[in-house]
Backbone bond lengths (Angstrom), bond angles and torsions (degrees), N, CA, C in turn:
res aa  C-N    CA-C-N  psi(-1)  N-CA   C-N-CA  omega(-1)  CA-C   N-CA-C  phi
1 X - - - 1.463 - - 1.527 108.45 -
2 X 1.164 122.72 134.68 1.896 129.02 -166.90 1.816 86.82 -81.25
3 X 1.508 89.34 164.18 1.405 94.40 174.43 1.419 111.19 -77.70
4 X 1.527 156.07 -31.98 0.674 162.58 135.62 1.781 136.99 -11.95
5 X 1.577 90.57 -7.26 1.389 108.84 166.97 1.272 97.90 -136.33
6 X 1.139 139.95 -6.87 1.437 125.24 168.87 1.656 96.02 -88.58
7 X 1.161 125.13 -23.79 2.018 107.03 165.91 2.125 110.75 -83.77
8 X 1.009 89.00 -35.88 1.532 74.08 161.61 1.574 143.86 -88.00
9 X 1.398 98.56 10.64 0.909 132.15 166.69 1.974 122.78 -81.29
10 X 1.629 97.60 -55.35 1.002 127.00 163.60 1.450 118.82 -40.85
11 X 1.499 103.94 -67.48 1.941 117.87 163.97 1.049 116.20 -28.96
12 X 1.590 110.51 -67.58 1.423 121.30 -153.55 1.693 100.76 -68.94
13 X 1.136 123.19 -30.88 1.395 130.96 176.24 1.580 105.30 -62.98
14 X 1.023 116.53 -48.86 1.684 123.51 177.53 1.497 102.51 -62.31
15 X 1.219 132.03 -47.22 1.363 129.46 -153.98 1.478 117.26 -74.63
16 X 2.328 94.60 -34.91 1.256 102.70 -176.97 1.772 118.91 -94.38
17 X 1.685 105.85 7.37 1.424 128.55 162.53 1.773 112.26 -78.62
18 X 1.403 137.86 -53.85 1.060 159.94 150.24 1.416 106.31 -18.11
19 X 1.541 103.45 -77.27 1.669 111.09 -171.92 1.859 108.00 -58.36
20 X 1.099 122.81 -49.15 1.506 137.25 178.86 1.827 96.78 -57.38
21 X 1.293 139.47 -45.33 1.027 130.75 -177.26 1.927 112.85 -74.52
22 X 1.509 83.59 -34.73 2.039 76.51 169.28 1.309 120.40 -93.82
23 X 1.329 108.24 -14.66 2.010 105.56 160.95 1.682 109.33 -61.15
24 X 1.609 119.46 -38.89 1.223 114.19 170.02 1.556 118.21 -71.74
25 X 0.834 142.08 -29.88 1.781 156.06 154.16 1.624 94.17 -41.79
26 X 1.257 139.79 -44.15 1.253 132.76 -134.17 1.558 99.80 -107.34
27 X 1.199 109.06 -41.21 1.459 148.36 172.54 2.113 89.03 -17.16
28 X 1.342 110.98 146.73 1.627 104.22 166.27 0.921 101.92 -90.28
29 X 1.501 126.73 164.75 0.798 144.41 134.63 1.817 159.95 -43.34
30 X 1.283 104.79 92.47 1.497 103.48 -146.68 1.532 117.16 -40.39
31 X 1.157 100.16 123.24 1.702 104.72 177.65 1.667 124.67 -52.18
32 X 1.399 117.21 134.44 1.747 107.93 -172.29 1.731 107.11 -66.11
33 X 1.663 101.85 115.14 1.442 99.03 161.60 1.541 126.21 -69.93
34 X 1.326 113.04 -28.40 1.590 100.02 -171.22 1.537 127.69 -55.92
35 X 1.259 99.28 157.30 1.771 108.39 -173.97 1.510 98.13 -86.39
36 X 1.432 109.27 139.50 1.432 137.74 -169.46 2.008 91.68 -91.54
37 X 1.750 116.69 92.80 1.115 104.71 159.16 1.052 120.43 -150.36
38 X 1.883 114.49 -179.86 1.333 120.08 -138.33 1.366 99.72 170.48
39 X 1.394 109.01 179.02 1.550 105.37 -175.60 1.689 95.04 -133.12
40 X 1.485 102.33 132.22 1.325 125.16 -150.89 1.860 94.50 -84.33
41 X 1.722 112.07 120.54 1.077 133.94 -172.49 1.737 95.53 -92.90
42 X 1.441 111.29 -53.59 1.714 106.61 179.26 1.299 102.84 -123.30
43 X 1.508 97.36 178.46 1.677 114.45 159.78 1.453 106.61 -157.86
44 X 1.179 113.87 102.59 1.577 132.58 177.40 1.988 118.46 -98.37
45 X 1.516 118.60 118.97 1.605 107.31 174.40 1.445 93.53 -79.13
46 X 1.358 110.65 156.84 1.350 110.14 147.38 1.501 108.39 -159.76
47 X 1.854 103.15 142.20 0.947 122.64 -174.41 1.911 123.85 -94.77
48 X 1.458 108.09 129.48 1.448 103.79 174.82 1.808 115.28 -77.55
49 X 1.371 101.09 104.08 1.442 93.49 174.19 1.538 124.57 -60.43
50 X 1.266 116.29 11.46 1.981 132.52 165.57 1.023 96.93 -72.63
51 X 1.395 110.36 -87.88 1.518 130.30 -145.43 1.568 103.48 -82.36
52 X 1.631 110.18 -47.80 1.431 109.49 168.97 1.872 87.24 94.39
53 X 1.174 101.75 28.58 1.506 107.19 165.58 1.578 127.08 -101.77
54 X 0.798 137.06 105.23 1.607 142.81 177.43 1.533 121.66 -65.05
55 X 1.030 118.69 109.52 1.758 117.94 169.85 1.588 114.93 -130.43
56 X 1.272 132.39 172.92 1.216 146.82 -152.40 1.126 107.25 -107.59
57 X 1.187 131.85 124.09 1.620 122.97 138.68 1.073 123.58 -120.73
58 X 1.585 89.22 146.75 1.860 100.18 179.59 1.133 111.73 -152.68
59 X 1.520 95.44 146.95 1.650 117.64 -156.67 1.933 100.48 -124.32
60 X 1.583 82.85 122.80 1.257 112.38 -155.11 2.119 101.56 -110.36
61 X 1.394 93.39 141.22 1.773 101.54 176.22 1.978 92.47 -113.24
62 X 1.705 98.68 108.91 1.372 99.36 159.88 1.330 123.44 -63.53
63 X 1.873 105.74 -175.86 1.704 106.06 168.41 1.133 129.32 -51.97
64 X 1.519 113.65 -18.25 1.379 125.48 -155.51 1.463 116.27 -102.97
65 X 1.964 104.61 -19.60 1.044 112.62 165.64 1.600 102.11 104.38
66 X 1.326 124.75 7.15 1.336 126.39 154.92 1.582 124.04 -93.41
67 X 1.557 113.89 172.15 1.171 113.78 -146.23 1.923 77.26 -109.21
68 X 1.242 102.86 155.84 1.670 139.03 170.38 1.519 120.40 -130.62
69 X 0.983 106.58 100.06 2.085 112.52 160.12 1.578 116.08 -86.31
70 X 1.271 99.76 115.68 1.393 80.92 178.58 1.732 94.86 -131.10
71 X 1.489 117.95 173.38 1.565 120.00 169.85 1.411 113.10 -115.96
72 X 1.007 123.86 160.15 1.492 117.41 179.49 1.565 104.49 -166.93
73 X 1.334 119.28 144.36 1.529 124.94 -179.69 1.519 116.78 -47.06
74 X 1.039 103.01 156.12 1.680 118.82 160.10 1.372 92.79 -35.85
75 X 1.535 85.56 -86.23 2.111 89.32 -151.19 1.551 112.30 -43.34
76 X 1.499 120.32 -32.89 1.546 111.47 -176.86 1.236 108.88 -84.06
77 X 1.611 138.76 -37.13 1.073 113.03 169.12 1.760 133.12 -68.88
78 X 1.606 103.60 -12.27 1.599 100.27 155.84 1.523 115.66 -77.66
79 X 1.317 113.65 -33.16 1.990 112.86 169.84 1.389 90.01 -43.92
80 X 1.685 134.71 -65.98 1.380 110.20 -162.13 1.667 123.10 -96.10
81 X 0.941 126.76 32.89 1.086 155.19 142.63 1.297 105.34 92.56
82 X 1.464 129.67 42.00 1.497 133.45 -173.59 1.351 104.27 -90.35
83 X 1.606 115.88 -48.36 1.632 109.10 165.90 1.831 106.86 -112.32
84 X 1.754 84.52 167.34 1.767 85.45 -172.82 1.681 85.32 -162.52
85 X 1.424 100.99 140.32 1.632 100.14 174.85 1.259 122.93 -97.32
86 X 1.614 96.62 142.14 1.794 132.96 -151.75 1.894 96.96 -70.68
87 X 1.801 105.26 -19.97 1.416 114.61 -160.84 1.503 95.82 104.91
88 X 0.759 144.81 -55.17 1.564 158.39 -171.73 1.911 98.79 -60.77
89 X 0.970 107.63 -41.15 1.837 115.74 -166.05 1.469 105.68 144.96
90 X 1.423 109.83 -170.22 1.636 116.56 -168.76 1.490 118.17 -86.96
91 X 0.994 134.66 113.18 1.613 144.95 -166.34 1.397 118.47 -125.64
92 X 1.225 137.28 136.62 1.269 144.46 -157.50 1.483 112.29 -70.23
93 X 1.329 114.67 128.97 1.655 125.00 179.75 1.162 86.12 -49.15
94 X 1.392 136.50 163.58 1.241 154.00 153.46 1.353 117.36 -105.49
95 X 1.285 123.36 -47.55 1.253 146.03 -174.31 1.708 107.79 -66.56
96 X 1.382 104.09 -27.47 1.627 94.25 -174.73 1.704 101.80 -91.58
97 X 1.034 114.39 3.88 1.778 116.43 157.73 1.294 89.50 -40.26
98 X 1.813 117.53 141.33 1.407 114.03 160.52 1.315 125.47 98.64
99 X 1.158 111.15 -32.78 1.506 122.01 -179.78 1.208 102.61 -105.65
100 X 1.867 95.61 172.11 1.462 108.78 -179.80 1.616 111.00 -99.54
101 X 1.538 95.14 160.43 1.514 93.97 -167.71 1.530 99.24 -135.10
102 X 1.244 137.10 155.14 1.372 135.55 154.30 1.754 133.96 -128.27
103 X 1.288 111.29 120.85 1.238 119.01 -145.15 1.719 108.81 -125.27
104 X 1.837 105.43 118.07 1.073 127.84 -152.53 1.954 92.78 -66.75
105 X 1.279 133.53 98.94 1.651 118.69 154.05 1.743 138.79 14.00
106 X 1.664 67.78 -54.21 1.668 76.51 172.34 1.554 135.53 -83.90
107 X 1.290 91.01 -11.17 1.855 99.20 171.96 1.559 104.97 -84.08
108 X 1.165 126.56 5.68 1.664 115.60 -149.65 1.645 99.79 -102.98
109 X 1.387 122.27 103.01 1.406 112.67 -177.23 1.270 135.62 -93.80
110 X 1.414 117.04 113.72 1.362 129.83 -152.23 1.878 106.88 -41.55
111 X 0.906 111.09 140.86 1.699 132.64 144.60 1.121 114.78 -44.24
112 X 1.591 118.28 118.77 1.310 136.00 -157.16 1.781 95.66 -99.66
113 X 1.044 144.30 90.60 1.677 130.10 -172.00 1.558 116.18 -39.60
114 X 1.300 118.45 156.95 1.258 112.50 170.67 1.356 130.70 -113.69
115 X 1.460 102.74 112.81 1.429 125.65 -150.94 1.524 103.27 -51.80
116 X 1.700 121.32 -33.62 1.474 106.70 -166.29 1.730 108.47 -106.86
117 X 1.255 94.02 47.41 1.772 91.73 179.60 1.824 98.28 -163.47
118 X 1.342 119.57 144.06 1.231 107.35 -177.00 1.752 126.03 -89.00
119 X 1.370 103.75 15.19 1.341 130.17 157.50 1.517 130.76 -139.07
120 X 1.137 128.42 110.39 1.689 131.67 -173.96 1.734 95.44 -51.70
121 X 1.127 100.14 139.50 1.692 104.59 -177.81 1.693 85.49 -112.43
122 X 0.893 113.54 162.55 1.756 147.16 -168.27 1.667 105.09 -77.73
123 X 1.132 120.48 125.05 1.156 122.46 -165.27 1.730 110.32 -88.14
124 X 1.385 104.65 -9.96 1.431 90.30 179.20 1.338 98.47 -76.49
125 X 1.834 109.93 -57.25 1.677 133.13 -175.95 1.674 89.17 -34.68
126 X 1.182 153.56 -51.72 1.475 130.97 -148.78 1.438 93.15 -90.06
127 X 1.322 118.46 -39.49 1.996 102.51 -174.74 1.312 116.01 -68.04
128 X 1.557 109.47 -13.48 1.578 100.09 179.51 1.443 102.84 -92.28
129 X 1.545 107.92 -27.42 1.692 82.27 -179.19 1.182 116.05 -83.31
130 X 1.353 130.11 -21.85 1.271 139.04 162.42 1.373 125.54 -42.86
131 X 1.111 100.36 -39.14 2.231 96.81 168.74 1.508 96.52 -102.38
132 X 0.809 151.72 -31.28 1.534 145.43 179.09 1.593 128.56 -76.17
133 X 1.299 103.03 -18.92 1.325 116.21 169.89 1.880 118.05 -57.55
134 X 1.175 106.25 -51.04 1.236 114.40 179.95 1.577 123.71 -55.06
135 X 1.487 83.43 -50.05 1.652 108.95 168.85 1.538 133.35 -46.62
136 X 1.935 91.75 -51.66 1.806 92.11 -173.42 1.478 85.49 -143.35
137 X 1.368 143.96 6.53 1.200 114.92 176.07 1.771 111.37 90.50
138 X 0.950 117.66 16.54 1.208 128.60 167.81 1.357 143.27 -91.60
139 X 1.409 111.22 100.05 2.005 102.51 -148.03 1.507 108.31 -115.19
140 X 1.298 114.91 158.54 1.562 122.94 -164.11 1.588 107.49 -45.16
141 X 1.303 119.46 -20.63 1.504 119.41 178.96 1.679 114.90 -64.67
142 X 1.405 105.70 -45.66 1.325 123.71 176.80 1.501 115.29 -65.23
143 X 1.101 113.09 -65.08 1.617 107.52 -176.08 1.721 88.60 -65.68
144 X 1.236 157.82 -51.57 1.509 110.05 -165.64 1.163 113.93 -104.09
145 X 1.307 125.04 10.36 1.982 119.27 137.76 1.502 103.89 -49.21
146 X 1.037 131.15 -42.39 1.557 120.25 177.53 1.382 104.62 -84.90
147 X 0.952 136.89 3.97 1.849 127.54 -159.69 1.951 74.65 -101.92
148 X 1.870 117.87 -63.02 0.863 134.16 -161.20 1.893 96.32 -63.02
149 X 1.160 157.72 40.43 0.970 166.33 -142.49 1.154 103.15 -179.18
150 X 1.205 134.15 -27.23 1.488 127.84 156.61 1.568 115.11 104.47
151 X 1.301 87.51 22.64 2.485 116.03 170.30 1.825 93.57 -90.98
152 X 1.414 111.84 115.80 1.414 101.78 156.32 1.372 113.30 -65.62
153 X 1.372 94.48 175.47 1.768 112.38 168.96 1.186 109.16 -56.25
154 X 1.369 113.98 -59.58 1.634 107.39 -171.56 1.721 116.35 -44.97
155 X 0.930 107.32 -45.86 1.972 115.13 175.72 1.602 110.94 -68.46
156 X 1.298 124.11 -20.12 1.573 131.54 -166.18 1.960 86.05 -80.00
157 X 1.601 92.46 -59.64 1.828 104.58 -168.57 1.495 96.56 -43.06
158 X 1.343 114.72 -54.04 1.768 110.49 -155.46 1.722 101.46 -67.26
159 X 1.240 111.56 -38.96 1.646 128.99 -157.86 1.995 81.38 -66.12
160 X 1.449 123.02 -57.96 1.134 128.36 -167.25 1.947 110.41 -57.26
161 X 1.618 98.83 -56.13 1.427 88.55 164.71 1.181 127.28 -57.53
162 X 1.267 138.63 -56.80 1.695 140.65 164.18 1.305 97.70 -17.97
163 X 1.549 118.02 -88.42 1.594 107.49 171.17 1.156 116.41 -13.76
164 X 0.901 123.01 -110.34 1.913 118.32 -165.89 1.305 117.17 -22.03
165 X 1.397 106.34 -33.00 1.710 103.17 -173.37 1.168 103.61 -63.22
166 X 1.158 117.13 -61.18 1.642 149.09 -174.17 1.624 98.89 -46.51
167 X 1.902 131.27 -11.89 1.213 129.70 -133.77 1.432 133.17 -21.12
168 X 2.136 87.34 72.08 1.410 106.10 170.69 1.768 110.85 -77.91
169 X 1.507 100.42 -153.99 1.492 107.91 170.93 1.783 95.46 -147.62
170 X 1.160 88.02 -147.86 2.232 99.14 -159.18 1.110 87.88 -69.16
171 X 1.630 128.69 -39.28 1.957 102.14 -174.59 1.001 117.53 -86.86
172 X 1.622 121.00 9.09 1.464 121.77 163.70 1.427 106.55 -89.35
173 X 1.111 105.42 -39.90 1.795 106.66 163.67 1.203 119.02 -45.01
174 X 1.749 125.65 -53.93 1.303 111.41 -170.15 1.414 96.08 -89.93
175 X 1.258 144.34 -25.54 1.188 114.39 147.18 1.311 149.01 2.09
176 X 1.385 116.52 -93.57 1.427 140.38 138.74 1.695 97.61 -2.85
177 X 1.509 114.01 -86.73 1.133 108.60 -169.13 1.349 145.16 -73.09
178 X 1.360 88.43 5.83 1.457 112.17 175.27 1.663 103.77 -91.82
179 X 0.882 127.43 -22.29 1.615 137.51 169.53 1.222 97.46 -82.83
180 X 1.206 130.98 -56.11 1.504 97.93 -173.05 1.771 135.88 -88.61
181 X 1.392 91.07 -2.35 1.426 106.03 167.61 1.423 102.24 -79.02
182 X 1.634 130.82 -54.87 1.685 112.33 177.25 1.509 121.53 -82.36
183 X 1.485 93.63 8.54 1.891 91.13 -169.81 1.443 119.20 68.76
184 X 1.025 151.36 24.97 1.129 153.00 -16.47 1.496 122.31 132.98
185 X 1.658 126.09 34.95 1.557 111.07 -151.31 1.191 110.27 -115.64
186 X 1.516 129.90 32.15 1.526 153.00 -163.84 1.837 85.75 -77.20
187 X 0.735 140.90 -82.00 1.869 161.86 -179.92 1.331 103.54 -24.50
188 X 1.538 112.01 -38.15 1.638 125.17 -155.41 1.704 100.37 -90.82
189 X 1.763 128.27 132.90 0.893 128.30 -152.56 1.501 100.13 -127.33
190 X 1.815 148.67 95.01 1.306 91.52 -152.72 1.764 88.27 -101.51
191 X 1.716 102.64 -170.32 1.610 109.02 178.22 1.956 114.61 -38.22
192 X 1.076 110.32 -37.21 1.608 109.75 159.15 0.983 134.70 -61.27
193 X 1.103 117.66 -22.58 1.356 121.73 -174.14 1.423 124.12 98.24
194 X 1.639 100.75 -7.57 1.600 97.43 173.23 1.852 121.42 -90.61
195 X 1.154 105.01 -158.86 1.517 109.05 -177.31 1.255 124.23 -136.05
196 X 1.753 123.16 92.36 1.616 114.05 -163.04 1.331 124.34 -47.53
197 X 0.983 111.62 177.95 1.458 124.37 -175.80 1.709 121.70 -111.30
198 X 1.357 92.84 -23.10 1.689 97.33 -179.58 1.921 100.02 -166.45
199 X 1.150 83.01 173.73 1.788 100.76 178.01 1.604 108.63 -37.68
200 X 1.508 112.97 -66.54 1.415 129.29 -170.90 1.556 115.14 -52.33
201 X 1.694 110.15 -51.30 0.930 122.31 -168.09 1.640 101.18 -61.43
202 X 1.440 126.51 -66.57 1.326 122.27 -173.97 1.309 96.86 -67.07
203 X 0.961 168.88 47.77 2.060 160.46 170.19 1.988 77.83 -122.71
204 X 1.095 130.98 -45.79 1.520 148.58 -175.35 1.344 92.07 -47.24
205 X 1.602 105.48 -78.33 1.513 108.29 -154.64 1.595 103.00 -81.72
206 X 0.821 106.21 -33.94 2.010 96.96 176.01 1.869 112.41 -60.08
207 X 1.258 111.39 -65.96 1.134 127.02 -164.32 1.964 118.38 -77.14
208 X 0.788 143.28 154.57 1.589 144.42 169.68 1.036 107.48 -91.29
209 X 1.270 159.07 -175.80 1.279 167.75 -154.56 1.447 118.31 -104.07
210 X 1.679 102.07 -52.42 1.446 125.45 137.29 1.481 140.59 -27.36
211 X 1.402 100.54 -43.69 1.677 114.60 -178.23 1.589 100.24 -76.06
212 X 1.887 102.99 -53.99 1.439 99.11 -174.98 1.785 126.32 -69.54
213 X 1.079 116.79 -25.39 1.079 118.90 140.33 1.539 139.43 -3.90
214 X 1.712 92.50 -81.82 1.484 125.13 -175.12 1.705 104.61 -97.12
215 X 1.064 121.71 -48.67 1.970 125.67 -172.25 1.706 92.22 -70.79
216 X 1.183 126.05 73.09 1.675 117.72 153.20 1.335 118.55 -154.99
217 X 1.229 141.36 167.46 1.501 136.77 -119.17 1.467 103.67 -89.24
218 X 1.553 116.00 -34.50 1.622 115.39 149.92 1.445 114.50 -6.37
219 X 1.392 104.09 -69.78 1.731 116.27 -143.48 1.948 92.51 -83.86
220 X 1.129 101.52 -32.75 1.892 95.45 176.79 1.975 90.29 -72.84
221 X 1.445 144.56 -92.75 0.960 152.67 168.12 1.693 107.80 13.87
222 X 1.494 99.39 -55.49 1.844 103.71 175.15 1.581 137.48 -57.36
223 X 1.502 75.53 -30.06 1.579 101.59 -164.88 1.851 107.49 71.06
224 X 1.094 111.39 23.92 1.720 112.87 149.37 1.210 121.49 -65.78
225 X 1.439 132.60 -33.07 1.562 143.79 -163.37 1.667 97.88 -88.73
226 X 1.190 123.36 -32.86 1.423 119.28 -174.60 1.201 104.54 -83.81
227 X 1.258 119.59 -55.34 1.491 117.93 171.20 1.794 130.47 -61.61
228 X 1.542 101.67 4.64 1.395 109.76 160.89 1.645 121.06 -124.61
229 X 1.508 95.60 6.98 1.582 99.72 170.24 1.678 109.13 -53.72
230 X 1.443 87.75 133.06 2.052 84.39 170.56 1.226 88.19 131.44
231 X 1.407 128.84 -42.54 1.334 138.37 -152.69 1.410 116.25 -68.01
232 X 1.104 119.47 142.03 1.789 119.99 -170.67 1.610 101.35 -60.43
233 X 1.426 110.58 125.74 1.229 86.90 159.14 1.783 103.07 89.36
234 X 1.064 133.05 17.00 1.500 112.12 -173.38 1.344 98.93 -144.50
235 X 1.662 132.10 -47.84 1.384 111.58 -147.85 2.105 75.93 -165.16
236 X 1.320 154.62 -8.02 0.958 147.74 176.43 1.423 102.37 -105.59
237 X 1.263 109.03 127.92 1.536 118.38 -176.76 1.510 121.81 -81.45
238 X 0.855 125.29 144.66 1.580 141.95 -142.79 1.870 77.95 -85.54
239 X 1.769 89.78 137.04 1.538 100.30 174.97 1.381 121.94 -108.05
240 X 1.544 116.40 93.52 1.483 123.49 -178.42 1.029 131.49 -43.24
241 X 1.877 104.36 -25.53 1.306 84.53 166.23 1.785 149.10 -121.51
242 X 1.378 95.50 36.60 1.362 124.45 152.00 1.652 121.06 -71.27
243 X 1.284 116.42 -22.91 1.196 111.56 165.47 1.696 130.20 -43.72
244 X 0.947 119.79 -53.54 1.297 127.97 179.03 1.987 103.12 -44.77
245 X 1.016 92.75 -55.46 1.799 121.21 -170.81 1.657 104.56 -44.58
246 X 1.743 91.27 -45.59 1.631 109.14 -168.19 1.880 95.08 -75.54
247 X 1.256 105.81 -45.43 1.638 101.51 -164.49 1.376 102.48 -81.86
248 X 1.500 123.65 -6.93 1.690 107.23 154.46 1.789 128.62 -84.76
249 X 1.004 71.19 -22.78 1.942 80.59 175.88 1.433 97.22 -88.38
250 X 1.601 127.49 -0.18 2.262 110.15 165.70 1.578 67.12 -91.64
251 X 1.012 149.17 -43.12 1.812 128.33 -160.68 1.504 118.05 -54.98
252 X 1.313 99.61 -37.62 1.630 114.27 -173.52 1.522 98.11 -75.88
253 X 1.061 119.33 -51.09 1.684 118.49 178.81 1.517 116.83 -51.32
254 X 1.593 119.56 -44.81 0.923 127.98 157.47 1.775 119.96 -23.76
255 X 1.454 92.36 -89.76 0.883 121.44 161.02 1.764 117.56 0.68
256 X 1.085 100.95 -98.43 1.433 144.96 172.50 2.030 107.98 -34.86
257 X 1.860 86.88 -32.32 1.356 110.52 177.70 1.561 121.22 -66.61
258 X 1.487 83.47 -48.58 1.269 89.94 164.85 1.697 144.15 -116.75
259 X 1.048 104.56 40.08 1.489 152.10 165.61 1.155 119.43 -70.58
260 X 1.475 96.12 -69.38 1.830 118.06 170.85 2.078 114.27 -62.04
261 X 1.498 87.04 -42.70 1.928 101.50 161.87 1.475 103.17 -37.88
262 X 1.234 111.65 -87.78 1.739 134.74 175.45 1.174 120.65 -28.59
263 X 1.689 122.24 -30.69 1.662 127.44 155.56 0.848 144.85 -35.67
264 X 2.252 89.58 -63.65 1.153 118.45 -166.74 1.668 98.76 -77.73
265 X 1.309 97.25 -28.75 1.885 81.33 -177.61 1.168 119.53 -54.52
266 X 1.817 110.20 -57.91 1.401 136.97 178.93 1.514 107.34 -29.99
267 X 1.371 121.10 -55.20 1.647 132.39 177.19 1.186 125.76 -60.66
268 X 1.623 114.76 -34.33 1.381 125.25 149.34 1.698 137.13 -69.64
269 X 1.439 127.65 -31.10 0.929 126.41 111.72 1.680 133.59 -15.12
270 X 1.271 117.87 -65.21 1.363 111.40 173.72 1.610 109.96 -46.19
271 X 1.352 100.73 -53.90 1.854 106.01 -152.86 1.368 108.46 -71.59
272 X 1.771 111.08 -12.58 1.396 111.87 169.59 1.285 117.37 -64.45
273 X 1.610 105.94 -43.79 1.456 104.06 -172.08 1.401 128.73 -87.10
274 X 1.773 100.50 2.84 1.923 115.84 170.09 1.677 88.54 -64.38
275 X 1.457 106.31 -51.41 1.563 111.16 -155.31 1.273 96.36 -67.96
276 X 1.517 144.30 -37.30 1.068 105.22 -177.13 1.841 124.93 -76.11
């Protein structure tokens, strides 16, 4: 064999080593199979007033004990049974609060950044501070200094409603959560005058059965709670100082009560003394 084919020989061996190493370079990258799980702290719909498209989020406590947001479609989060319709339209499982869930990668739809801020803030953290702000003074910094403390949402929402009931403000808020992160209810005062003993017990004495029900992070997430702000009794804090105002006008009724008493006697009296 001439030397002249043993170097072009040589080449062609190099060239077709070369090309095979950058088809592997070029190659994608295998997509992550693992399942995204955890045990589901919320389940919030939310709707794009653009597109008028609805998707899910849910915020998840891994093994490790950190928090996960993730979004995911209608149809897959009803495939896994987080929403299911009331008859009315699609509304958040309630029941799968608590449990574990496992969630295929590929349903999980990325986070769009937010173009007018140089960090996307958290979409649950802005709806809670966004209706609660007005209320008690509670701003997106605060609820995820506590989110970042390792309190899901779901406990921030309830801790936030209690507040209002209670018509505390943010240091009644961190209050609250400062008791229930050390267990902790020495600080906590309730309308009786006594002092709970645990999580359950005060969620008992603050809340009605009714409130707890309806006051949890669902109903902010929906935008049901905004659209019933105003409402007696739901989300406007009781004004102390009309009280005084209120307990003179039961005086005047009183009053007035017994006024009409003092008449009827007077008239009876009279009719005694026709009769005699």
């Amino acid at each position: 064999m001439s030397r002249t084919k043993i170097m072009f020989g040589t080449l062609l061996a190099t060239i077709l080593l070369a090309t095979q190493i950058i088809a592997v370079g070029a190659a994608p990258m295998t997509q992550d199979t693992t399942p995204v799980t955890g045990v589901i702290e919320s389940i919030a719909l939310e709707t794009d007033t653009e597109t008028d498209t609805t998707t899910v989020v849910v915020t998840l406590t891994d093994e490790f004990g950190g928090i996960q947001t993730i979004r995911l479609s209608l149809q897959d989060a009803t495939a896994l049974g987080l929403v299911m319709d009331d008859g009315t339209g699609p509304v958040e499982n309630g029941s799968k609060i608590g449990t574990p869930v496992e969630i295929d990668p590929a349903a999980v739809i990325p986070e769009a950044p937010d173009e007018t801020t140089d960090e996307a803030q958290h979409p649950v953290g802005t709806a809670l501070s966004d209706f609660f702000f007005d209320l008690l003074g509670v701003d997106y910094e605060t609820v995820m200094d506590s989110h970042d403390d390792g309190i899901g949402f779901g406990v921030i929402a309830q801790a936030l409603w209690m507040t209002n009931i209670l018509e505390g403000d943010s240091e009644t808020f961190a209050a609250i959560l400062d008791a229930k992160q050390n267990k902790d209810y020495s600080a906590i005062t309730l309308p009786d005058g006594n002092t709970p003993q645990n999580w359950g017990q005060f969620r008992k004495a603050v809340m009605s059965d009714q409130e707890k029900a309806k006051n949890n992070l669902g109903y902010i997430m929906s935008g049901r709670a905004e659209e019933d702000q105003g409402d007696e009794g739901q989300t406007q804090p009781k004004d102390n100082g009309n009280a005084p105002d209120k307990d003179k006008d039961k005086n005047k009724d009183k009053d007035n009560n017994k006024n009409k008493d003092k008449d009827k006697d007077k008239g009876k009296d009279k009719d005694k003394n026709k009769n005699k």
